[in-house]
Residue frames relative to the residue before (quaternion, step in Angstrom):
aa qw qx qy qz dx dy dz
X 1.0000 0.0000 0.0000 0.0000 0.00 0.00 0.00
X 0.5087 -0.6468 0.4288 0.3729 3.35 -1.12 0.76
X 0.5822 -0.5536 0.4524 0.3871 3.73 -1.41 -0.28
X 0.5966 0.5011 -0.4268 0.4592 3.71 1.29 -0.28
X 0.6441 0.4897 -0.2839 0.5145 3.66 1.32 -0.79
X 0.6655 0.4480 -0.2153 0.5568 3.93 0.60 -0.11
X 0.4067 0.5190 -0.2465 0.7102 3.85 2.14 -0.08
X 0.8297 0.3526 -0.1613 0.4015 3.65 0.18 -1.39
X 0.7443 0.3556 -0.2778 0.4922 3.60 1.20 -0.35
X 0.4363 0.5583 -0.3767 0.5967 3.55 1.71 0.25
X 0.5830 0.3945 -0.4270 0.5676 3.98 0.65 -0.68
X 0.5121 0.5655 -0.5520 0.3366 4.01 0.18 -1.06
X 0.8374 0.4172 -0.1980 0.2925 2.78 -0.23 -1.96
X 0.7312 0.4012 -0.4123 0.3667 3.52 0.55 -0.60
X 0.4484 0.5512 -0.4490 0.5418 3.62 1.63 -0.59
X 0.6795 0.5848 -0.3530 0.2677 3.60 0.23 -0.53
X 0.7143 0.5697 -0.0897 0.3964 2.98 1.12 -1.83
X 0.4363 0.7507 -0.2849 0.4061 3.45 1.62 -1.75
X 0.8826 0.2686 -0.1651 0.3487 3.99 0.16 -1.27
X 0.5528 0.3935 -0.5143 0.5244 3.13 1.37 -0.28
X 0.7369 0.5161 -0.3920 0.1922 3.92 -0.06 -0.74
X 0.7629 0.5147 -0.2193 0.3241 2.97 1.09 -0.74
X 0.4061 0.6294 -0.3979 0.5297 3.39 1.36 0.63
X 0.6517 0.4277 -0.1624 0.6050 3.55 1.23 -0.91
X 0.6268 0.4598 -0.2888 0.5589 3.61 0.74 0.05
X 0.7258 0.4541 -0.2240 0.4656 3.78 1.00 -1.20
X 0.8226 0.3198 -0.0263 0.4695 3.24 0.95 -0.83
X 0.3978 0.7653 -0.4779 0.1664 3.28 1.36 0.15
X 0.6645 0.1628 -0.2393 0.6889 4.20 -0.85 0.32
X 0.6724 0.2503 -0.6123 0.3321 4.22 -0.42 0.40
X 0.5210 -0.6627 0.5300 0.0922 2.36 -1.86 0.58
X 0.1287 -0.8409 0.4733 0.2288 4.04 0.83 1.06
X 0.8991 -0.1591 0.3070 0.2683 3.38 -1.94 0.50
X 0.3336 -0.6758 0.5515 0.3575 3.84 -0.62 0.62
X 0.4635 0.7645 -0.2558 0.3678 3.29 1.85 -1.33
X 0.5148 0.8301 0.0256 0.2126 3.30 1.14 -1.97
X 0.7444 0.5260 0.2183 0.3487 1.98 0.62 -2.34
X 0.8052 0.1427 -0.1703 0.5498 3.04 0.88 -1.17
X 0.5969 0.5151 -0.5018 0.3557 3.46 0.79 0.12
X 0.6096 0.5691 -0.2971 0.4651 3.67 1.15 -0.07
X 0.6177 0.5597 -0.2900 0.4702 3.25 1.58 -0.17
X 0.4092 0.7389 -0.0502 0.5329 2.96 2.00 -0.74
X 0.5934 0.6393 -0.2989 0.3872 3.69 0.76 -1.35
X 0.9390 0.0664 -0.1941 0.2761 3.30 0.28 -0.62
X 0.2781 0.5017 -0.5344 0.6207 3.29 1.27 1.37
X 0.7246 0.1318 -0.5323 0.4175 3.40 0.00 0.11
X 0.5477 0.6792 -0.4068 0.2707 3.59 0.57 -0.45
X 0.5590 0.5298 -0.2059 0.6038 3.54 1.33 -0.96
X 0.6828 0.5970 -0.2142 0.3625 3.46 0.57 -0.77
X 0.5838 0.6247 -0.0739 0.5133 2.86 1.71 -1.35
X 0.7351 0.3957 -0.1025 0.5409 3.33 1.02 -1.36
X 0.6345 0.5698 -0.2167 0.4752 3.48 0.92 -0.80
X 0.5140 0.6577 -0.3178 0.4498 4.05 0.83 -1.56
X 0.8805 0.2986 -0.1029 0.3536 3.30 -0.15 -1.36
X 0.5777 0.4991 -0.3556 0.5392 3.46 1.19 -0.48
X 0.5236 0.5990 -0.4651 0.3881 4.04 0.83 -0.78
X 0.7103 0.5101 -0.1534 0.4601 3.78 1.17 -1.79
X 0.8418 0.2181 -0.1592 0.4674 4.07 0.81 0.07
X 0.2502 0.6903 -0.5801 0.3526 2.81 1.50 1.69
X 0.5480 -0.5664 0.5665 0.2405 3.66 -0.93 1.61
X 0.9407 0.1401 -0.2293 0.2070 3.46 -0.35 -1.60
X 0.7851 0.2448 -0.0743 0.5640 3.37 1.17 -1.59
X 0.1737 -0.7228 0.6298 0.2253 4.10 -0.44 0.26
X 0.6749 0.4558 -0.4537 0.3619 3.48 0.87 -0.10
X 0.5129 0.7094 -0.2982 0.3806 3.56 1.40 -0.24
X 0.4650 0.5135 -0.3109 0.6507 3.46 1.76 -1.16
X 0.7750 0.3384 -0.3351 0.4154 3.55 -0.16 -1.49
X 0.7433 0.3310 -0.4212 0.4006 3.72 -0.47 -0.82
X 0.6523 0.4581 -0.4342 0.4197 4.26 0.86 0.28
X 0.5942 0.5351 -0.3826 0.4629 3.13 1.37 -0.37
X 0.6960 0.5777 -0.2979 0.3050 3.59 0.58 -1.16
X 0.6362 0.5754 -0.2009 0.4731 3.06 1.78 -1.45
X 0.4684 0.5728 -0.3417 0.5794 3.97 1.40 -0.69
X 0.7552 0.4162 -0.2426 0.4445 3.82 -0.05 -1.32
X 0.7741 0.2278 -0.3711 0.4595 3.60 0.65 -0.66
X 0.5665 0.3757 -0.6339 0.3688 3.93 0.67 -0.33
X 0.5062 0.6682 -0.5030 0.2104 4.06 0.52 -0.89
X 0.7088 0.3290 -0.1781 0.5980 3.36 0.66 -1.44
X 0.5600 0.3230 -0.6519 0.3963 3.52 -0.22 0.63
X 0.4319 -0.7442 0.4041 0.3104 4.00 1.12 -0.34
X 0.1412 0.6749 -0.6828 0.2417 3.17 0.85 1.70
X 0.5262 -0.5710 0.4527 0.4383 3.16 -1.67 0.12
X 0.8188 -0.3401 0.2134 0.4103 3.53 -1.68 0.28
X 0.7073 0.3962 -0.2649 0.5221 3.94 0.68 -1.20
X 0.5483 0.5991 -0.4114 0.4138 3.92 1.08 -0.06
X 0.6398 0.6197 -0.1563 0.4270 3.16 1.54 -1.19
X 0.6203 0.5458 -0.2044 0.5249 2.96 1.00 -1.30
X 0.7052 0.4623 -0.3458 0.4116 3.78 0.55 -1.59
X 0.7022 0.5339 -0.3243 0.3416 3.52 0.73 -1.58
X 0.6630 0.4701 -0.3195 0.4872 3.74 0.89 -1.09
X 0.4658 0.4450 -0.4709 0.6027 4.43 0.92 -0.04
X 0.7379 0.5417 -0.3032 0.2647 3.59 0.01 -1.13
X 0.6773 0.4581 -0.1864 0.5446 3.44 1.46 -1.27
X 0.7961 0.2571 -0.3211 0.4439 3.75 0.88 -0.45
X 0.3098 0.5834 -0.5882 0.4666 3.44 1.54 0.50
X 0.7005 0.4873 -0.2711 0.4454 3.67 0.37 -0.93
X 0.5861 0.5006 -0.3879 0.5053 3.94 0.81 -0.86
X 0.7984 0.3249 -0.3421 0.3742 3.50 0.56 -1.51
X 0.4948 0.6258 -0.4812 0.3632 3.97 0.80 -0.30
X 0.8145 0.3341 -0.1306 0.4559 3.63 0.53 -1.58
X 0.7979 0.2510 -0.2547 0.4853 3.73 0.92 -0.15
């Protein structure tokens, strides 16, 4: 590998590294907002949501394939699984849709 490419994946990482640390560094012994708290707890259900929403609306072949992953995502969410449950349970249900239909 060259030295500009072994430069460019050394900048990543520290660009990378920079946002996750510095929350742990800013905030270390405080205690944030109950308020805070739960909207940060929040973050990534809407964040998935975000990414997910729009991709359900510019399926080409099946719309029921978007919809029955979305529905499955929304109900495992609100039972309060975590995020990679969500994710696993909504694959699982249209692994099953695409087998039987």
């Amino acid at each position: 590998m060259s030295k500009e490419i072994i430069i460019m994946i050394i900048g990543m990482a520290v660009v990378t590294y920079i946002p996750r640390m510095l929350p742990f560094v800013m905030f270390r012994g405080k205690e944030l907002p109950p308020f805070l708290q739960g909207v940060l707890k929040n973050v990534p259900y809407a964040t998935l949501g975000a990414l997910i929403f729009p991709a359900i609306l510019f399926i080409q072949e099946d719309i029921w394939y978007g919809l029955i992953g979305a529905a499955a995502a929304f109900i495992v969410a609100f039972m309060g699984a975590n995020v990679i449950v969500v994710v696993i349970g909504s694959i699982s249900v249209l692994t099953l849709y695409s087998y039987f239909f």
